[in-house]
C-alpha positions in Angstrom: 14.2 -44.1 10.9 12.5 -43.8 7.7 14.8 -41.5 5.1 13.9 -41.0 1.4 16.3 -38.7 -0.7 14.1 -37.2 -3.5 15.3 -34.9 -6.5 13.9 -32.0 -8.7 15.5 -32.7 -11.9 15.0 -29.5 -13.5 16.6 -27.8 -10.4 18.5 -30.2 -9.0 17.4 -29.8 -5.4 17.5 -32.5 -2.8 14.2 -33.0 -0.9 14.7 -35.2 1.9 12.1 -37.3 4.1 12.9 -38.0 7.3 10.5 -39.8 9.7 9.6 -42.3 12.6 8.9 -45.8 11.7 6.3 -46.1 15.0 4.4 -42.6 15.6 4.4 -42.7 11.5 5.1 -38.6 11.7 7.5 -37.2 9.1 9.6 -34.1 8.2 10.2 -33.1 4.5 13.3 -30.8 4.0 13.5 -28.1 1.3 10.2 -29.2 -0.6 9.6 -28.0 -4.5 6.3 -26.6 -5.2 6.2 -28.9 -8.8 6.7 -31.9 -6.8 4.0 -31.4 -3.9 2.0 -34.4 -5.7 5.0 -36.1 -5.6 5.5 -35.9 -2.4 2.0 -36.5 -0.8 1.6 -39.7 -2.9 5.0 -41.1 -1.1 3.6 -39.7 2.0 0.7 -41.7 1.5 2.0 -44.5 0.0 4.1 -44.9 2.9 1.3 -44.2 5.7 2.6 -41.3 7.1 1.7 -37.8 8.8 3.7 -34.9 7.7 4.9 -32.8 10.8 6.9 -30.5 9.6 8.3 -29.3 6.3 11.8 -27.4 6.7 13.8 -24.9 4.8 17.5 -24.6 5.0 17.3 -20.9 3.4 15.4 -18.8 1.2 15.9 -20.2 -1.9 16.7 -18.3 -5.2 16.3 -21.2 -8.2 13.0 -23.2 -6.9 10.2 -22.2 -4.9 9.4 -23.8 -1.9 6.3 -26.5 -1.8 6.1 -25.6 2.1 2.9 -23.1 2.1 1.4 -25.7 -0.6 2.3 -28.9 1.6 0.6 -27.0 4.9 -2.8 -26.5 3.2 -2.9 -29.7 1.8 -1.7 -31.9 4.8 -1.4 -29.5 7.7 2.1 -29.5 8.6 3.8 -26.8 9.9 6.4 -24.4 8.1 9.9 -23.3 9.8 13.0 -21.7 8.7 15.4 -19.6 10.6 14.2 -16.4 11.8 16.3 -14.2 10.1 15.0 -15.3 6.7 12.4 -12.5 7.0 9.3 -15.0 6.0 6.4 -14.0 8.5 4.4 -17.0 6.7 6.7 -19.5 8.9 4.8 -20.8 11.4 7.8 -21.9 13.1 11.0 -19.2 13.0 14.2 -21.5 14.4 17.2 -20.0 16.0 20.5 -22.1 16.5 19.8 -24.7 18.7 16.2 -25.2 18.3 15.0 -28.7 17.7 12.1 -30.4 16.2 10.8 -34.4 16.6 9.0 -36.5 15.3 9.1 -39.6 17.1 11.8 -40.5 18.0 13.9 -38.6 15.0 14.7 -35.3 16.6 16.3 -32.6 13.6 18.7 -30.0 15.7 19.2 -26.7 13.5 22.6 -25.1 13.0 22.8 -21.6 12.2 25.6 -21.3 9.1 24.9 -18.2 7.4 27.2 -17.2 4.5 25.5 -18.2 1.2 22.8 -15.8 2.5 22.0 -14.3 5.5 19.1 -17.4 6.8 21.1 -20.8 5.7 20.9 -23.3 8.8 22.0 -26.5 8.4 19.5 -29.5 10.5 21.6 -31.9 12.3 19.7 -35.6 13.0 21.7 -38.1 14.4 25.1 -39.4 12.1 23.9 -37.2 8.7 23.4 -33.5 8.1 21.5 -31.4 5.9 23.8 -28.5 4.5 21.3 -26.9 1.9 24.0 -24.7 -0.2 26.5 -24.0 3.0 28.1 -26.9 2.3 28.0 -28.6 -1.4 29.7 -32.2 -2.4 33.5 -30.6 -3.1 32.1 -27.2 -3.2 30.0 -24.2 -1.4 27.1 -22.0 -2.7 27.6 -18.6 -3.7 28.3 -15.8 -2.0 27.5 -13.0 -4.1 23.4 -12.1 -3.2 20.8 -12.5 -0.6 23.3 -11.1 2.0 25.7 -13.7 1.3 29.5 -12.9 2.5 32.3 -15.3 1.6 33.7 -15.0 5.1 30.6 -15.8 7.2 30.5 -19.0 5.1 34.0 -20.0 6.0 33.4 -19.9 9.4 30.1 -21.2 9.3 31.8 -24.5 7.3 35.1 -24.6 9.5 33.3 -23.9 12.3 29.7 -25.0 12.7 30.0 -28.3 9.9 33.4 -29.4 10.3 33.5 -29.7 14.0 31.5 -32.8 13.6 32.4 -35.6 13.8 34.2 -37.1 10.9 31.6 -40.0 9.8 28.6 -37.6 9.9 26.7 -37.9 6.4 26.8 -34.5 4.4 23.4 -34.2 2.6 23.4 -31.2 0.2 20.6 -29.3 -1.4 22.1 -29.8 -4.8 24.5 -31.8 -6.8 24.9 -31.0 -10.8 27.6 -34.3 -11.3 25.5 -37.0 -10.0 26.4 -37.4 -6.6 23.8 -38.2 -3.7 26.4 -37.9 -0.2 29.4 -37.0 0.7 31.1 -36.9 4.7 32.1 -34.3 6.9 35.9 -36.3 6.9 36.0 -35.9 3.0 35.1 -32.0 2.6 37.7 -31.5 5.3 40.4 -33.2 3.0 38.7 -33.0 -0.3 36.2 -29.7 -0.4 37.7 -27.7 -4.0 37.1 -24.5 -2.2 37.2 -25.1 1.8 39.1 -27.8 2.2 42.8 -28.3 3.5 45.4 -26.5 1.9 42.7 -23.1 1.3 42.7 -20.5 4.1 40.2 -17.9 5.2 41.5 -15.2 3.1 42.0 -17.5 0.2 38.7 -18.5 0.2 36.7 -14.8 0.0 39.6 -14.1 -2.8 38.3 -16.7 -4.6 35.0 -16.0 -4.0 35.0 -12.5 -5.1 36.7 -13.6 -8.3 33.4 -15.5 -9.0 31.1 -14.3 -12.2 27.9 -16.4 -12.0 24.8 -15.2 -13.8 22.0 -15.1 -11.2 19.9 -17.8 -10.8 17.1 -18.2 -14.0 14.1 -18.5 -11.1 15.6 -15.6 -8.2 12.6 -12.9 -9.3 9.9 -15.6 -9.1 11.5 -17.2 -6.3 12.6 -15.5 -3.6 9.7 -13.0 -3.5 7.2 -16.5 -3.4 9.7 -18.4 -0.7 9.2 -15.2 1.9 5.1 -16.8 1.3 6.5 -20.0 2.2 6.1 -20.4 -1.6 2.4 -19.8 -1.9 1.2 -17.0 -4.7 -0.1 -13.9 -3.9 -3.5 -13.2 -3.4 -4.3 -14.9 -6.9 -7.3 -12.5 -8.2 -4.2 -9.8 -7.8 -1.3 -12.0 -9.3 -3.9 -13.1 -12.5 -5.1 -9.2 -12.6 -1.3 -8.8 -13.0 -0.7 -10.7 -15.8 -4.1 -9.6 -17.4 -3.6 -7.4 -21.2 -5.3 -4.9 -22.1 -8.7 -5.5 -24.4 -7.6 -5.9 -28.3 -4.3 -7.1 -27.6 -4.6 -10.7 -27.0 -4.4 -13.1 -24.2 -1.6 -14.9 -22.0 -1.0 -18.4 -21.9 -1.1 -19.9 -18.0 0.8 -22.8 -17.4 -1.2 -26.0 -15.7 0.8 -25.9 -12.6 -0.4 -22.0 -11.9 -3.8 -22.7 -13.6 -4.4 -25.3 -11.0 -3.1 -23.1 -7.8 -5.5 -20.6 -9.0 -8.6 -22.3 -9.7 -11.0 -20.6 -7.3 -10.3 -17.4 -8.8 -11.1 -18.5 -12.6 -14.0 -18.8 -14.6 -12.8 -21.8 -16.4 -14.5 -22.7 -19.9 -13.5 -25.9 -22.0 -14.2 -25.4 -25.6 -13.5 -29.4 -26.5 -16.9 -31.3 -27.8 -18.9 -32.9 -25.1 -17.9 -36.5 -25.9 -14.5 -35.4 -25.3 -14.9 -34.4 -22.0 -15.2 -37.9 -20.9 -12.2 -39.4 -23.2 -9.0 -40.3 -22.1 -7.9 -36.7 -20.8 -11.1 -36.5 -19.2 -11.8 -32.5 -17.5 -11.4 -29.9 -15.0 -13.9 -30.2 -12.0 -14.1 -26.7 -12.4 -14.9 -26.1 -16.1 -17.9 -25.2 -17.7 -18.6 -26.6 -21.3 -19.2 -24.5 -24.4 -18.0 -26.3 -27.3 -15.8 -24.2 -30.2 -18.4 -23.1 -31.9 -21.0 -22.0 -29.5 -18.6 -19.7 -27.9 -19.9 -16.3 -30.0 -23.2 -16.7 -28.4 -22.4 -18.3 -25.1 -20.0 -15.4 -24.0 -22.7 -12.7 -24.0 -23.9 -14.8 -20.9 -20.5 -14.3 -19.4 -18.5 -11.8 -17.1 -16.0 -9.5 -18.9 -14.5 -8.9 -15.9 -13.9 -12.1 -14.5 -10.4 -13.9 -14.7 -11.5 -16.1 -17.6 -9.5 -19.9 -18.2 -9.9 -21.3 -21.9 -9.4 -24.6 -22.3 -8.7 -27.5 -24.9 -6.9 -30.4 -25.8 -3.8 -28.7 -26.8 -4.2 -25.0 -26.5 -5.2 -24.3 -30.1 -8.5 -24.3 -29.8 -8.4 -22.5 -27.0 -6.7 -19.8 -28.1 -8.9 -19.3 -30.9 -12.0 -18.6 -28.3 -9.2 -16.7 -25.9 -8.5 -14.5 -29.0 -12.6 -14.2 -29.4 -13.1 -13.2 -26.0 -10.3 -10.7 -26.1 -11.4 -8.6 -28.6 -15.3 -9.0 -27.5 -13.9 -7.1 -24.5 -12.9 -9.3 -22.2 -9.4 -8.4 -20.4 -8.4 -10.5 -17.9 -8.5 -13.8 -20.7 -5.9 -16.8 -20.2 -5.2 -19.7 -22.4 -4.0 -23.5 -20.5 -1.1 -24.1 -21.9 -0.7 -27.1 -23.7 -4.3 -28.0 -23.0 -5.6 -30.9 -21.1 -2.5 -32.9 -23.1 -0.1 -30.7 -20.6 -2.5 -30.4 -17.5 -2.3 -34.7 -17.4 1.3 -34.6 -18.1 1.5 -32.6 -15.1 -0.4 -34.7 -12.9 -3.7 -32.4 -11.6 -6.5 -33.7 -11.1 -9.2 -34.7 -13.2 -12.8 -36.1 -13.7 -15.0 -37.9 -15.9 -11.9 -39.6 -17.6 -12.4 -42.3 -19.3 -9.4 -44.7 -19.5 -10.3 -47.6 -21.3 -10.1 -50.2 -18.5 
């Protein structure tokens, strides 16, 4: 078997590759949308098919590269059926198993941090998403989490296995990759020996955690399998009214919406082929030529402004605002950030 253990470090969620070293077919478990590039050049890099991509809940601090992964490579999306995300093309129940190759992933139902957790069993390891953290649990406390569910769930569904079986989390904060089922049963700060049932929803309910920074984004995108919505409705969303200004739009959603822009870089021509190169997409109307080009463009079209940095750009995004165009958005950072972030570009001249 093929296994990769990959990390999001500004959430610090596990993604984890599994796959067969002769049919070449792989499963990714609990993608991040910001790392989907990161992911498909390992995939590729490797010479492998994505199958499958799995979730082990709905998650509340990331959103899900699943419905991003599928139209890019094809694979399939699947989560338990009570997670309520009709994008899923597969909805699992406990039992239900998927293969690729010969690596066959057996899902286990253990509900508790919310109401859709299942933990994938595949051969000696197991993947506990937030049921089951190194020394700890996930909350309780929202997405129909109950403290007592997750006990059992733990005692019951995780620790009846056997001993040596691997325990792969969906986080860590302190640094640790793995843990085993033998050590949470001795060792686990909140489930472990020594804490009972009742102990452990006391302590539970004693808990005050802020919620999550990303749980409005999130979980309403995860029930998409982490895809927008319809993007002419999400841009029209964050559109401003005419005289007030613009928005900035970071590269990662610029680039997810594309079809649904009229994108216009304001950079000099011989920039357009320099280092940074340019969006496929973008039309070219340097700085200056902007007051006369934008009577030749639509008012009410979701209009992208773009530059080197974002300054520029949100001079003309300012212009267009107040020439009556509402539905005006600025990249932010410029081509500087869209690079940084790894989206494509062409024409880029790299000195080689």
């Amino acid at each position: 078997m093929i296994f990769v253990q990959l990390t999001d470090p500004e959430t610090s969620t596990f993604t984890y590759l599994l796959a067969d070293a002769e049919s070449r077919e792989a499963i990714l478990i609990d993608p991040v949308l910001e790392q989907v590039d990161r992911d498909v050049a390992l995939l590729e890099r490797l010479g492998l098919r994505l199958r499958y991509t799995l979730e082990t809940h709905v998650h509340a601090d990331h959103v899900s590269g699943g419905g991003r992964l599928r139209e890019r490579l094809g694979s399939l999306t699947a989560m338990h059926a009570s997670g309520g995300a009709e994008c899923a093309d597969i909805k699992l129940q406990d039992g239900d198993s998927l293969a690729v190759g010969k690596v066959v992933l057996q899902a286990r139902y253990t509900p508790g941090h919310t109401s859709s957790c299942t933990s994938y069993v595949a051969g000696d390891r197991v993947f506990t998403g937030d049921t089951l953290l190194i020394g700890g649990c996930g909350r309780t406390d929202f997405q129909q989490g109950d403290a007592a569910t997750l006990y059992d769930s733990v005692h019951q569904r995780l620790f009846s296995l056997p001993d040596n079986t691997l325990v792969f989390p969906g986080h860590d904060y302190r640094g640790n990759l793995a843990s085993t089922i033998g050590w949470e049963k001795a060792h686990n700060a909140r489930l472990g020996a020594g804490r009972d049932r009742d102990a452990f929803v006391q302590l539970m309910g004693e808990l005050k955690l802020p919620q999550p920074k990303k749980i409005q984004e999130a979980v309403p995108a995860n029930l998409r399998c982490g895809l927008p919505q319809d993007p002419e409705q999400a841009l029209v969303a964050l559109s401003v009214d005419a005289g007030v200004g613009y928005r900035d739009l970071a590269p990662e959603k610029a680039h997810a919406w594309l079809g649904a822009l009229q994108v216009i870089d304001v950079r000099e021509p011989e920039e357009l082929v320099g280092p940074l190169g340019r969006i496929a997409e973008a039309q070219s109307a340097p700085l200056a030529t902007v007051p006369q080009a934008l009577a030749g463009w639509d008012k009410d079209a979701l209009t992208l402004m773009v530059c080197r940095s974002g300054g520029r750009s949100g001079r003309a995004a300012e212009l267009l605002a107040r020439s009556g165009f509402v539905r005006v958005f600025n990249l932010q950072g410029g081509m500087l950030a869209w690079n940084a972030a790894q989206l494509p570009v062409v024409d880029a001249d790299l000195g080689v």
